[in-house]
N, C-alpha and C positions, 0 to 999 in steps of 0.2 A: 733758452728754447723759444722759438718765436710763437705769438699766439694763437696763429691760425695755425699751423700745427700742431699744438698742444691740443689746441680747439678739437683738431681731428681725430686726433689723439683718443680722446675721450670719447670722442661717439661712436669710432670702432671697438673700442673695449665696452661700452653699454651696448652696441648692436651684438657683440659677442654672447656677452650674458645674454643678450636679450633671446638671440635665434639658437645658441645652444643649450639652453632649457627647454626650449619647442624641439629642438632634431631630441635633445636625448633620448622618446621615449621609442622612437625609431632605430637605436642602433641596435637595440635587441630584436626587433620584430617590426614588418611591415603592417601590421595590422592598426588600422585609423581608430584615434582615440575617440571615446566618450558616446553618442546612443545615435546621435544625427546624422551617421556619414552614409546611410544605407538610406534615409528620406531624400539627404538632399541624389544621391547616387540617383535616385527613382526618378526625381526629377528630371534633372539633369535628360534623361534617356527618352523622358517622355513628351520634354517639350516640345514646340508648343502646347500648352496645357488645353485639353479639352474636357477635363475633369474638373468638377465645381471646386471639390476639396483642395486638389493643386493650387488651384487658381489663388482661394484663400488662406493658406498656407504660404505661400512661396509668391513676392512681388517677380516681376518676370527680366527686370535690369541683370542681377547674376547670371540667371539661365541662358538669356542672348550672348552674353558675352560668352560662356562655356560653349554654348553652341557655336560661333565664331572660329573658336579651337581643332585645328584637324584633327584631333589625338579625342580615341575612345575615352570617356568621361568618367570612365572604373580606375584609369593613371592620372587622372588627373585631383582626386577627391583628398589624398595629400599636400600635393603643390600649391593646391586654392590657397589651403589655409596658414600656407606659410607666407603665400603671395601677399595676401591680404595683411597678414601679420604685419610683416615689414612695411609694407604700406602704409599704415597706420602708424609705425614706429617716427617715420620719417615726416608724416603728416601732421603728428604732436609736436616734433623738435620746429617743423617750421613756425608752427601755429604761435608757439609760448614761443620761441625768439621772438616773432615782431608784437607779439602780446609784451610779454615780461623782459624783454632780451635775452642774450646768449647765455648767462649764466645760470637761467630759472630754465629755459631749455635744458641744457645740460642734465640737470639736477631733473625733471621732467621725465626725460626718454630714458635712467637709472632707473628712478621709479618704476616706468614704467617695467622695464626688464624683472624688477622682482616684486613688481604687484601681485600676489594671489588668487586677487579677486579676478585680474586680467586672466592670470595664467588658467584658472577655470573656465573661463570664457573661452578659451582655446580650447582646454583638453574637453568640456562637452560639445564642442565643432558648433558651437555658434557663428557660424560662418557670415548669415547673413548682418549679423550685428559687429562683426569685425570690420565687412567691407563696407558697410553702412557709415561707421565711426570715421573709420580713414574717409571716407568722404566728406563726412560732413566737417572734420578738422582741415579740409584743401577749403570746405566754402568758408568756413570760419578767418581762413588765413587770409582769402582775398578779399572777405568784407570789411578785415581791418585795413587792407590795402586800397579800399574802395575800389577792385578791380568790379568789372560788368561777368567775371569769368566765374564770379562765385554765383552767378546763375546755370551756367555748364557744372558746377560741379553739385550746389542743391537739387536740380532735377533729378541726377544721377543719383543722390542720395533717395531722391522720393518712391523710384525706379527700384531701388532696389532692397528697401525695409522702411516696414511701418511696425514699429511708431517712433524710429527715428526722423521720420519726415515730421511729425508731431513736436517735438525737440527743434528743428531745424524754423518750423512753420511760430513757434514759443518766440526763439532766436531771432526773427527777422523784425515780429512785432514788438520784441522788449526794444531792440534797436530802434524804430520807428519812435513809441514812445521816451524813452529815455537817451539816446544818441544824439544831444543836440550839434545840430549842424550836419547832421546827415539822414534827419528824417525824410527828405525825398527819394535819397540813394535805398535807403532800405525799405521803403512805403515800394517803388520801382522793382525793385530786386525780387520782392513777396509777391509782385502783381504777375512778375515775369514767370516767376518761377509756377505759380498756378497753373498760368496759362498754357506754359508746355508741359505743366504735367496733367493738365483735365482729361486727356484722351483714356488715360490709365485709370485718372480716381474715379470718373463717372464708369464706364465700364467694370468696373473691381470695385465698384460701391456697394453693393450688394453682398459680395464674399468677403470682402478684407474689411471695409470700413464701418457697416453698418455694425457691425460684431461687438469692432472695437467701441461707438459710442453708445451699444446697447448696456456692456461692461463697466462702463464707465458709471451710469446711474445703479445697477443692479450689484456690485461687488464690494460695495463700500464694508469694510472690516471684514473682507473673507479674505485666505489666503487667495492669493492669483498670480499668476505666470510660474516658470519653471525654471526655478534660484532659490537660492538662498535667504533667509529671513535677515532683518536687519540686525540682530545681536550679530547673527553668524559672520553677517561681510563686516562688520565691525571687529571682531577678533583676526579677519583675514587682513585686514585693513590697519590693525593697530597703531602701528609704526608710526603712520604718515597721514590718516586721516584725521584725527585731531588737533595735526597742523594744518591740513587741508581747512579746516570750520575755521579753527580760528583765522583766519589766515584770509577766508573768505568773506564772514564777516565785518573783517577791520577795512576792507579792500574790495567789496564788490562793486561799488561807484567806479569803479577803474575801468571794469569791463560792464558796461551799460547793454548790450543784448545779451548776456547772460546772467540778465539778474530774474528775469521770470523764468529760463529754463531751469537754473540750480533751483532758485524759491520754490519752483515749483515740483522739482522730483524733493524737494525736504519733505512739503508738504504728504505726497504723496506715500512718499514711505513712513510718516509718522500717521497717518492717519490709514494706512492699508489700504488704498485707493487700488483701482481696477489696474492690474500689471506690475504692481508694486514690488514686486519681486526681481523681475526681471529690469524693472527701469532704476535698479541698485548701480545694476553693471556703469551708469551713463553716471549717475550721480557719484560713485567712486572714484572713474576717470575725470571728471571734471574738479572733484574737493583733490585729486594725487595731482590736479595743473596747480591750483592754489598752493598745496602744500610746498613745492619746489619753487613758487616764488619765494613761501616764508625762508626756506633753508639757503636761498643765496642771498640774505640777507644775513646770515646766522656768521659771524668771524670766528669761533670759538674753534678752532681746528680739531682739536683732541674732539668736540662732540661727534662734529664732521666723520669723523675716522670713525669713531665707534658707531656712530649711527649707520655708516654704509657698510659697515661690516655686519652686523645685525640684522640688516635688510639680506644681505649674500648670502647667510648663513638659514635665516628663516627661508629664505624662498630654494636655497636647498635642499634643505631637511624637506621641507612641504611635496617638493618634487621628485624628492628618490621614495618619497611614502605614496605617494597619489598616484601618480602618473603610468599608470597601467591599464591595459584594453578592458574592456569588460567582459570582453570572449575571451576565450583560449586558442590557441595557434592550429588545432585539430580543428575545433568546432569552425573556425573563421575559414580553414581550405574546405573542409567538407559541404560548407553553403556555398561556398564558388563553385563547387564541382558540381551541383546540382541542379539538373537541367531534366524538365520532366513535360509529360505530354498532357497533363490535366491541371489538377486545380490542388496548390497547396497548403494546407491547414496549419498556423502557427498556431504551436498550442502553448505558449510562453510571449507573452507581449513582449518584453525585454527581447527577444529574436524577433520579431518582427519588420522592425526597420531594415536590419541587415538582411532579411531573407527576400524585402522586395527589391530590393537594390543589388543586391549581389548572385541571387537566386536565379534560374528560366525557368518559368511555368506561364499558365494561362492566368493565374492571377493568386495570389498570397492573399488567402483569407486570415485576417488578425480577429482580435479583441476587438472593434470599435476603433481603430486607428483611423481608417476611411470608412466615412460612411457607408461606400459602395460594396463593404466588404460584410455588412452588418446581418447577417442571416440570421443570428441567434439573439436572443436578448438575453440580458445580466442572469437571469436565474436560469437558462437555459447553461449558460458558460459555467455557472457552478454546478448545477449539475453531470455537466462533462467531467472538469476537473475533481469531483470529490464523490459522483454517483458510482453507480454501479454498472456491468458490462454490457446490459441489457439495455440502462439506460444512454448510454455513452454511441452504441452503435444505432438505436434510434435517432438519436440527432444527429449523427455521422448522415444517414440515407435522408434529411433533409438537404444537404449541400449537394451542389453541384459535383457530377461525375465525368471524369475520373477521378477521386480522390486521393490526395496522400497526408498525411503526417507527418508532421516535424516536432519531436521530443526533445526538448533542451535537456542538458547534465545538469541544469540547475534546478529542476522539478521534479518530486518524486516520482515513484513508478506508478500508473495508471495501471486501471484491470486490463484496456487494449494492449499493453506492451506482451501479454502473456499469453493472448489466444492469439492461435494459429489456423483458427477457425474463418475468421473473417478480416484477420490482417496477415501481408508477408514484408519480413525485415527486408528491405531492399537495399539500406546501407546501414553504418550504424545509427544514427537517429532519425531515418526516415524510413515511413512503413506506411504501404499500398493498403487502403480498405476495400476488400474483394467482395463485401455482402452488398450489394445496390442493389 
């Protein structure tokens, strides 16, 4: 069998694995996994953002490009994340060929397919950090080709997630520093890439960036971001992360601008620095590129075989247990069908996202999700949730009218569910408050 076939061979059977663990959770139900598809849906609808909180949430690179799309943004909040998926798939395999060559590639985009840590990254629709990655692995691939292109594709990276530009902005300057012989190309590359992206960071310095390095001095040993603690990606990781370390470093003088990015998310997560949670996601995929160099080094066949077997098996098991919506297939039509002429009350965070995104009303009052939504404070909310009926329709007549309610199946019953005095069931979980 010739090698580039074989070659081929093998990266349609890992893209196999890879995209049919992402379709499976789909063949039973159209419903979008994990809590985000109903913020980013929000988005998406509202762009241009004229909301402060959008603006600091959400860089605006994705959005334009959805925006772009003739097609309603409600069919499209699936296909993103498979788009970007594969994006990313293809982005790795090119990256570690002209890194490590073809056969750490190979061994690479496997991994990839039964990473854990990855497949998390999916199923909680981190979208911006999928499309973020796949980017910034296109600018990664041309700065070792010394192409000028890896500033079209850093820009796009900066465009479109922070603090993947942070990662990216680590990367240009390890390379400056430690890259000899191509300290100008990468000194040029970091100046370039500033400079088309200043119109963004100065205007979004105040929502997105000031945040991030107010965080940065104030978080030191608290938990922060929204992931998994390092034992945890560690047990997700087992397999192939401790070849990843080792791996990396016997080997990180090989790749000279990623020695401050990895050094630096180690540092970060052993010291619980600001975002340390979620900057696991970067430092996972980076120690599974190392790893796949060590194993195409590895001859031992029989290991070979049992090691990818191992990996097939964990990341199956992991995904006929996990990979389920967090709604129910009722509750997910009855918020789409929900289209009302006033102002709607979530009264369950967990629905929240999905009710501003999927929902029509005048506006989806949460918990503190958006600030703009903030009518009650913390002891006010418990007192809703845990007071009395007297108390409950009091703070009901400070909100904005027309009111309605939205009761999750996952909340027990409140005293409002029972009177019929000052509420009417208008669907099953949604009920009209009639005393204003």
């Amino acid at each position: 069998m010739k090698p580039k076939f074989l070659n081929g061979l093998i990266i349609f059977a890992c893209f196999l694995v890879f995209i049919s663990l992402r379709f499976y959770p789909y063949l039973h139900d159209q419903i979008p996994l994990g809590y985000d598809p109903g913020l980013y849906l929000y988005g998406f609808k509202n762009f241009p953002f004229t909301n402060p909180w959008l603006k600091a949430m959400f860089p605006p690179g994705l959005f334009a490009f959805v925006k772009l799309i003739p097609i309603d943004p409600t069919y499209l909040v699936i296909p993103l994340i498979l788009f970007f998926s594969t994006l990313l798939f293809f982005s790795v395999y090119l990256f570690v060929n002209r890194l490590f060559g073809k056969k750490a590639a190979l061994w690479a985009i496997f991994l990839l397919g039964c990473s854990l840590v990855g497949y998390r990254v999916y199923y909680w629709y981190y979208l911006k950090n999928i499309a973020a990655l796949a980017l910034l692995f296109f600018t990664f691939y041309c700065l070792l080709g010394k192409s000028y292109w890896a500033i079209f594709w850093a820009v796009l990276t900066v465009y479109f997630h922070s603090p993947t530009d942070f990662i990216l902005y680590s990367a240009l300057i390890s390379g400056f520093l430690f890259f000899k012989g191509r300290r100008p190309y990468f000194l040029l590359t970091l100046i370039l890439t500033l400079f088309f992206a200043l119109p963004y960071l100065i205007s979004n310095f105040s929502f997105s960036f000031a945040p991030i390095l107010e965080g940065i001095t104030t978080s030191i040993g608290k938990p922060s971001g929204t992931f998994y603690e390092p034992p945890e990606v560690l047990v997700l990781s087992i397999l192939y992360l401790p070849l990843g370390l080792l791996a990396f470093i016997k080997n990180y003088k090989k790749t000279p601008f990623l020695i401050l990015p990895i050094f630096g998310l180690i540092i970060t997560a052993v010291l619980k620095l600001f975002f340390y949670r979620r900057l696991l996601i970067y430092l996972d995929i980076f120690l599974l590129i190392f790893a796949a160099y060590y194993l195409s080094k590895i001859k031992n066949k029989l290991f070979l075989l049992i090691f990818i077997l191992l990996n097939l098996v964990y990341i199956s098991f992991f995904v006929n247990r996990t990979a389920h919506p967090l709604i129910n297939h009722d509750e997910f039509k009855e918020i789409q069908s929900i289209n009302l002429d006033g102002y709607l009350l979530s009264t369950d965070e967990m629905n929240s996202p999905w009710l501003m995104g999927y929902s029509q009303s005048k506006q989806v009052i949460s918990t503190g999700l958006n600030p703009a939504d903030n009518y009650w404070t913390k002891d006010e909310w418990n007192q809703f949730w845990f007071g009395s009926l007297a108390q409950e329709i009091a703070l009901l007549k400070k909100l904005p009218q027309p009111l309605y309610l939205y009761h999750s199946d996952r909340q027990p019953p409140t005293p409002f569910m029972t009177d019929y005095r000052c509420f009417t069931k208008i669907s099953w979980r949604v009920y009209k408050f009639i005393c204003n």
